[in-house]
C-alpha positions as a Python dict, from the first residue, in 0.01 Angstrom:
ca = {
    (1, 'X'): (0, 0, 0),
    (2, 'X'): (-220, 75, -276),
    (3, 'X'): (-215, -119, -619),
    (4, 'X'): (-160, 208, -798),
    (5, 'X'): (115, 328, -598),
    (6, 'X'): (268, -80, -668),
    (7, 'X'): (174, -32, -1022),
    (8, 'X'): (408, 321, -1016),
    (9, 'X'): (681, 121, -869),
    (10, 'X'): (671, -100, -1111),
    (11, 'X'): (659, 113, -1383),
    (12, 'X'): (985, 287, -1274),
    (13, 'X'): (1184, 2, -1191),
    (14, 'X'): (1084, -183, -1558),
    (15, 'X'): (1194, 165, -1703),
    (16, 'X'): (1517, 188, -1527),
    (17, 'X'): (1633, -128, -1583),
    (18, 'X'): (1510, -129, -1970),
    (19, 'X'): (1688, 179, -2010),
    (20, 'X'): (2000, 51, -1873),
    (21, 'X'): (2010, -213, -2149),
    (22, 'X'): (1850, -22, -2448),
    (23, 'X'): (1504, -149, -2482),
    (24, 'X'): (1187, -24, -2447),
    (25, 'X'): (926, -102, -2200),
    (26, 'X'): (639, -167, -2430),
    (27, 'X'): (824, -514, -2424),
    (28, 'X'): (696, -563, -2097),
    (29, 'X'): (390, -274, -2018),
    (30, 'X'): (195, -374, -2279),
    (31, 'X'): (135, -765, -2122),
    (32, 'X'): (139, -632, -1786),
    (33, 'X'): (-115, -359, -1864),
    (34, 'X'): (-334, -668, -2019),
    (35, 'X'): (-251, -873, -1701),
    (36, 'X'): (-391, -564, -1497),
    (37, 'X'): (-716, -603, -1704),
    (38, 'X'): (-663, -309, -1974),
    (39, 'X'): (-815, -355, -2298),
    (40, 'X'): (-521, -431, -2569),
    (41, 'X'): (-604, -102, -2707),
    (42, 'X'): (-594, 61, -2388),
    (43, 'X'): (-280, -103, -2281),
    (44, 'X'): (-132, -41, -2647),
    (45, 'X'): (-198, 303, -2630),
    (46, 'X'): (-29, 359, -2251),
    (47, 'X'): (231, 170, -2311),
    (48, 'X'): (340, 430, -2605),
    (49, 'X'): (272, 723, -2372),
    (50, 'X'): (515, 546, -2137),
    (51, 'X'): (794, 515, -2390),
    (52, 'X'): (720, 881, -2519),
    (53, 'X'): (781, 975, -2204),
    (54, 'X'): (1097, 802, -2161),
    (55, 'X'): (1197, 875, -2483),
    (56, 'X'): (1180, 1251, -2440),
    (57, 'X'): (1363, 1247, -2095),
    (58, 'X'): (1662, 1076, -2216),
    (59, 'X'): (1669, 1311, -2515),
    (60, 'X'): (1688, 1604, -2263),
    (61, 'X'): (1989, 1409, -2098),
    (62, 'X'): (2128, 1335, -2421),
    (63, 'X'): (2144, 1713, -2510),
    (64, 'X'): (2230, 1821, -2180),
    (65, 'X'): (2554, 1619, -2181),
    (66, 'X'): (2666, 1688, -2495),
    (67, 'X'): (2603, 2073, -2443),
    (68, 'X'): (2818, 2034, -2093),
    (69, 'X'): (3062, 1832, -2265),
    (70, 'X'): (3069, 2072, -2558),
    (71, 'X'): (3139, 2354, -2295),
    (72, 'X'): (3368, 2154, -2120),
    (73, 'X'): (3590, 2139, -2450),
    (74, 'X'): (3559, 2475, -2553),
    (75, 'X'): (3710, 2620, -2223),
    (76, 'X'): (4002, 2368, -2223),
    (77, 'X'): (4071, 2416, -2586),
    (78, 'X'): (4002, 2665, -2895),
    (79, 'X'): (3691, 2604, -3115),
    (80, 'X'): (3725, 2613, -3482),
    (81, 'X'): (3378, 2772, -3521),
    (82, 'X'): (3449, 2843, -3900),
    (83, 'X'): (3413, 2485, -3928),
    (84, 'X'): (3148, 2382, -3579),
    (85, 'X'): (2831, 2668, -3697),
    (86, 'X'): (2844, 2538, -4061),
    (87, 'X'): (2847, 2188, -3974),
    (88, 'X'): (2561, 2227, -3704),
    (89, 'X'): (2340, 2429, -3987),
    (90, 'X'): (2400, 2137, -4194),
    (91, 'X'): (2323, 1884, -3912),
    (92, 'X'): (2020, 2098, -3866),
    (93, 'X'): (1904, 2099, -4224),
    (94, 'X'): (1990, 1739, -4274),
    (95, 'X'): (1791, 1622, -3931),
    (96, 'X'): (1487, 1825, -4039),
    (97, 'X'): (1474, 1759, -4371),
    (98, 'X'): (1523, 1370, -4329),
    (99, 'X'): (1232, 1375, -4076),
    (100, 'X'): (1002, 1538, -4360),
    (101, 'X'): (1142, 1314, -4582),
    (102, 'X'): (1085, 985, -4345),
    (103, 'X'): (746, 1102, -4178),
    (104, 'X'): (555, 1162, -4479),
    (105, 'X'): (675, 1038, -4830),
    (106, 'X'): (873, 683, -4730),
    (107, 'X'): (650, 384, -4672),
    (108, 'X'): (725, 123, -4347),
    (109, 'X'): (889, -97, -4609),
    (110, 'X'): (1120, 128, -4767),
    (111, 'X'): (1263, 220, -4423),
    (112, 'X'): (1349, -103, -4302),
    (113, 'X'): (1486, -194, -4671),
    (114, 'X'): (1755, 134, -4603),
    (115, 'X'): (1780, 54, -4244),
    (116, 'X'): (1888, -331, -4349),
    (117, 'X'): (2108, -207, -4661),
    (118, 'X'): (2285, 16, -4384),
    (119, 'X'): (2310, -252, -4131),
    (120, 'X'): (2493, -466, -4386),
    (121, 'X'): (2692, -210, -4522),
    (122, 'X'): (2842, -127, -4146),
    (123, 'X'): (2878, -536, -4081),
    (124, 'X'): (3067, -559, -4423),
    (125, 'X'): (3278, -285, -4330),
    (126, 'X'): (3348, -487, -3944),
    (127, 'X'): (3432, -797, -4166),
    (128, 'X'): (3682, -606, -4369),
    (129, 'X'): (3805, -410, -4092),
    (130, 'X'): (3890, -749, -3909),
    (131, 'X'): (3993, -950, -4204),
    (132, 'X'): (4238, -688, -4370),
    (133, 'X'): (4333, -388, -4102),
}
């Protein structure tokens, strides 16, 4: 057996069982691409190809379900689509325009300041949750 075809095999197993727990696999293709005698910038730079890749495959998943499950609802039951197309145009909107907003105008900083002031604001409400009902 060839070391690429290994090297494949390897590659899918890491991402399968990453995926199954939630992490990426730059955690572990970026040393292993070094091991395998890749520059760091080399292995850097495939290593983010590989999680792009994984990235957009479980968004396809992600949408596929939720459109079957979506379906799966709206034969079983009636849709209030007076309240579901509003509330998607908004989710729209409010996905695009927060990805203009984070992409271009928000420094590294600032985003993990909001994603740490959220964080605690979901742990506080946990804690008070638990504490008082």
């Amino acid at each position: 057996m060839s070391i690429s075809l290994i090297l494949i095999a390897a590659i899918f197993l890491i991402s399968l069982v990453l995926t199954m727990v939630g992490l990426g696999g730059g955690l572990v293709f970026s040393p292993l691409f070094v091991i395998l005698g890749l520059a760091k910038s080399q292995a850097a730079s495939a290593s983010l190809f590989l999680n792009l890749v994984a990235a957009a495959s479980s968004t396809f998943i992600v949408c596929f379900s939720s459109l079957t499950g979506f379906l799966g609802y709206a034969a079983m039951a009636s849709v209030d689509w007076r309240f579901i197309l509003p509330a998607a145009l908004a989710a729209l909107a409010g996905g695009q325009l927060g990805a203009r907003i984070m992409s271009g105008h928000v420094k590294a900083r600032s985003i993990r300041v909001i994603f740490s002031l959220v964080l605690f604001a979901m742990c506080a409400k946990l804690i008070h949750r638990f504490l008082f009902g």
